[in-house]
N, C-alpha and C positions, 0 to 999 in steps of 0.2 A: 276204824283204822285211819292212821292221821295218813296225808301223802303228801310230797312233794314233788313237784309237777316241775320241770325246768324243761325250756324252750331256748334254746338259739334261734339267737333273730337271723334271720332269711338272707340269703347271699348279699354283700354290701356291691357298690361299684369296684371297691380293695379288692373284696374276695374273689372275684369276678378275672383280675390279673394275678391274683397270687400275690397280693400286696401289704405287708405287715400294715396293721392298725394299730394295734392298742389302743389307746386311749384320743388317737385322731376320731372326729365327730365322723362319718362317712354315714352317707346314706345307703338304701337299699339299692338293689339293680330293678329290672322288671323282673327278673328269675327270680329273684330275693322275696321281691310281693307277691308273685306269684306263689310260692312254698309257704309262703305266713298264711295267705290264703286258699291253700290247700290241706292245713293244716285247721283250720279253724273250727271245724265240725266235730272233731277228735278232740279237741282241748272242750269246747262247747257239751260235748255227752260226757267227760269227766268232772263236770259244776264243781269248779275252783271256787271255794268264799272269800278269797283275799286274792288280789293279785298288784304285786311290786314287778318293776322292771327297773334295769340299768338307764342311767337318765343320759344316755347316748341314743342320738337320733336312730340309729338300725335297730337298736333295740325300740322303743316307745315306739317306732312305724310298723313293729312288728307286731307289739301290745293292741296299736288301733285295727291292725288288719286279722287279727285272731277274736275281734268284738269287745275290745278291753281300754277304750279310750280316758277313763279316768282311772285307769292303774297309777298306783303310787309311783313318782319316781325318786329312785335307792342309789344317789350317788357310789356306794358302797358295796354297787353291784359294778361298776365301770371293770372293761376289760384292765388286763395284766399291762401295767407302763411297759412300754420295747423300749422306751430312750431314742437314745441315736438308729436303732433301728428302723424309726416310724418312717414308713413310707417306702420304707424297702423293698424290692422283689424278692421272694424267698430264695427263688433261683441265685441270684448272685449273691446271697447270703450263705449259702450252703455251698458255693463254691470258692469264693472266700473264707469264710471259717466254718468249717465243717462242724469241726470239734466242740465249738462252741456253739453253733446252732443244735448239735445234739445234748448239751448240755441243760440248754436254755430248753429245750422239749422236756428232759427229764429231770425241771425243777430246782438244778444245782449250778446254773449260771445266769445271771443278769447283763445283759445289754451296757454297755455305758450309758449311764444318767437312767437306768430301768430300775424298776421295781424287784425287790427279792422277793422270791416265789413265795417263801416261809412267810412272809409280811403280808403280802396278795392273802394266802390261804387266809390267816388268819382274818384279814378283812370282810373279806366275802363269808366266811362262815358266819359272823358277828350280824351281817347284813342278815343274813338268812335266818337265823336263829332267834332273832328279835323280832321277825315277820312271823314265824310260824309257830311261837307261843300263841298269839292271836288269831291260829286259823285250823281246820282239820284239814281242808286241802288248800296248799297255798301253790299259784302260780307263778311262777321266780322267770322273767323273760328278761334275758342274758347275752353271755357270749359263752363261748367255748372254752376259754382256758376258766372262768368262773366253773362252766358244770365241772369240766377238770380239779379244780380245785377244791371242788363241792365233792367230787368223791373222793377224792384223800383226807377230806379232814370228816367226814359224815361214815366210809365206809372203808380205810384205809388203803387204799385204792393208789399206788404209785402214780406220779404222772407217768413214765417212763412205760406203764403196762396200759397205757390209756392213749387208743386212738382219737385224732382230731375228730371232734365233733361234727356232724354233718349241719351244715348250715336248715335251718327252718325244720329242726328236729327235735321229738323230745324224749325226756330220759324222765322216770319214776323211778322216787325210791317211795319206801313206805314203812312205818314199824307199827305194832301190833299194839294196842289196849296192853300196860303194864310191862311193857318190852323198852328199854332204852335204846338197842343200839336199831339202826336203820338195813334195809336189805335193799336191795338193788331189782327193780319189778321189770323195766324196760329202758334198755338203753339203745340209741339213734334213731328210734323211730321216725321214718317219713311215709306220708300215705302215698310217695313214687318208688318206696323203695330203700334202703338203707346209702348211704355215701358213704363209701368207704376208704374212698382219695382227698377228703372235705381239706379245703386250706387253713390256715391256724387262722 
């Protein structure tokens, strides 16, 4: 059975105030290392044969802390561009434009100077797809709007029906010998527990 294995990298300093990244470099917090490596035993008993990550520092320091320090780095895994958002508090984002932060949640508004979701999706599927002709289990160490976007275009999976991903969590999917489309095996997994308030 082929699988794919996707990891969010582990709480940033961002995520830590509820602060939009995208595609800003930020690194992890100590909660952050700490969750990659809590995580690492679990990814470790699923023996990934390939593993790529986003060539964003939270992600690669969460690649080395899960035992994966010569993971490819997948420009083409990098989080969703915010634009003018980057650096934002989500709080005065939501209080400021509601409308539009739920928009930008459910795939059908972009940021000024941001990335369109449809463009994102298609990106990251591209990245994904070309790694895992090459592997039967492939590790994809990411972000959250990536796994996001990795279930809508892999399992049709709305962003809009899809909670924020728990930071230093992983989600499988898997599809069957002669079977094209993929199913959905485990989503947010943390060995503390699932997050289910995780920031974007």
């Amino acid at each position: 059975m082929k699988r794919l294995l996707l990891v969010r990298h582990g709480e940033s300093e961002w995520n830590a105030v509820r602060r939009l990244q995208g595609q800003a470099d930020i690194g992890l917090s100590e909660k952050g290392k700490a969750q990659a490596r809590a995580l690492a035993a679990t990814v470790e008993q699923l023996a990934p044969d390939r593993v790529i990550t986003s060539d964003l520092r939270r992600a690669r320091q969460t690649a080395e802390l899960l035992g994966f320090p010569e993971a490819t780095h997948e420009p083409g895994l990098r989080e969703v561009d915010v634009g003018d958002w980057t650096g934002l508090e989500i709080a005065h984002i939501i209080a400021d434009e509601p409308e539009a932060y739920r928009g930008w949640r459910a795939g059908t508004f972009a940021p000024p100077g941001g990335e369109i979701w449809a463009d994102f999706a298609v990106r990251t599927a591209a990245a994904t797809r070309a790694a895992t002709a090459k592997a039967d289990r492939l590790l994809v160490v990411c972000h959250g709007g990536v796994i996001r976007a990795l279930l809508q275009t892999l399992l049709g999976l709305e962003p809009r029906r899809i909670i924020p991903v728990g930071p230093g969590s992983l989600t499988i999917l898997a599809n069957k010998p002669n079977e094209k489309d993929m199913r959905l095996e485990v989503f947010n997994f943390a060995p503390g527990g699932p997050v289910l308030d995780a920031p974007d």
